[in-house]
N, C-alpha and C positions, 0 to 999 in steps of 0.2 A: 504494500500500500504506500503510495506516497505521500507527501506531505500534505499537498494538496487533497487528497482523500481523506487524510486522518483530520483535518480542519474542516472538512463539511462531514463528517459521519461526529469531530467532537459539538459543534454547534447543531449539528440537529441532536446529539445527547441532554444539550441544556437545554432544546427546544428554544433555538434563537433563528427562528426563522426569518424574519428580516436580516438578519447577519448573513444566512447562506443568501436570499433574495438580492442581494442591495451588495453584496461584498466587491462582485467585478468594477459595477458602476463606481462604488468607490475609491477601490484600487489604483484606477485609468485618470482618475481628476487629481493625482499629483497633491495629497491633504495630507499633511502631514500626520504621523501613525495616533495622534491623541487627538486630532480632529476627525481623522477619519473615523476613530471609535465613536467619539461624540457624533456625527451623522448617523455610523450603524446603531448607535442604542437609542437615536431620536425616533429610528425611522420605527425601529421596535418598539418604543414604547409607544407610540401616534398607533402601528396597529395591534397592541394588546387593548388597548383604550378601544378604538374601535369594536373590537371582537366583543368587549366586555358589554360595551351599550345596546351594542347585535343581539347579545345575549340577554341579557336583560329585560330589552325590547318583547324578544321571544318566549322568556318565560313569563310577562307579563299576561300574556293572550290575547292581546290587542286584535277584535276583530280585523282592522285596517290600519296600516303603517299610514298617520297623520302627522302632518306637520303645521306648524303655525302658520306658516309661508305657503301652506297649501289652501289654506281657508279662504274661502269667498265669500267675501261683503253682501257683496251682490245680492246674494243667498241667504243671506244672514241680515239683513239691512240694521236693525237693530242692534246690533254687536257694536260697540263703538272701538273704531282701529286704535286708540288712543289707550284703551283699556286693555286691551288684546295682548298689546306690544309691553304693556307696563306688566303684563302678569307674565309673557314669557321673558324678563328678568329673574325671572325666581325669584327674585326681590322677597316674598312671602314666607319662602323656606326659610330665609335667615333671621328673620323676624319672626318666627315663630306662628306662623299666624295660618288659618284656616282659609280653604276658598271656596267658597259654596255656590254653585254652579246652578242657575234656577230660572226657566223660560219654558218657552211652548212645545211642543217637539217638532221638532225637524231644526231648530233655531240653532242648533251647532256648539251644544252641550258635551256631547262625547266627543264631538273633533278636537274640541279645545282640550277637554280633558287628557286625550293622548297625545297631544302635542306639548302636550305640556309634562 
């Protein structure tokens, strides 16, 4: 085995899969070897972070992946964008504070909810 092998069979042992993904592109841009780590563990933790929200998302059971930015006014006319954009700050999780979600049905109760 060579070297090269024994470096992508020891990085998929740690399960540093952006390390094997991302290592050539690195290698080739000339970073110096504590920058170049610092890119490979950016790129790794940006998709551990990802996976985690994936997953989270998923065990949620969210009949439909909503987002904030997916939400229609239009549809919703009553929704004030002003209110919308203030609750997806989270602003409320840090503050402690309750959000109590209350209209007509179809008014975009569960969207907000899972966009949120």
């Amino acid at each position: 085995m060579d070297k090269n092998e024994e470096l992508l069979s020891e990085l998929k042992y740690l399960k540093l899969k952006s390390f094997v993904d991302y290592m050539d592109e690195v290698e080739s841009s000339n970073l110096s070897l504590r920058d170049s780590l610092l890119e490979l563990c950016r790129h790794e933790v940006r998709r551990r972070h990802d996976n985690s929200v994936l997953r989270r998302i998923k065990l949620a059971g969210f009949p439909k992946t909503k987002t904030l930015a997916m939400l229609n006014f239009d549809l919703a006319p009553r929704l004030s964008r002003e209110q919308v954009n203030n609750l997806g700050t989270c602003k409320f999780i840090k503050e402690k504070r309750n959000v109590l979600l209350v209209g007509d049905s179809g008014g975009g109760k569960t969207h907000l909810a899972i966009g949120l």
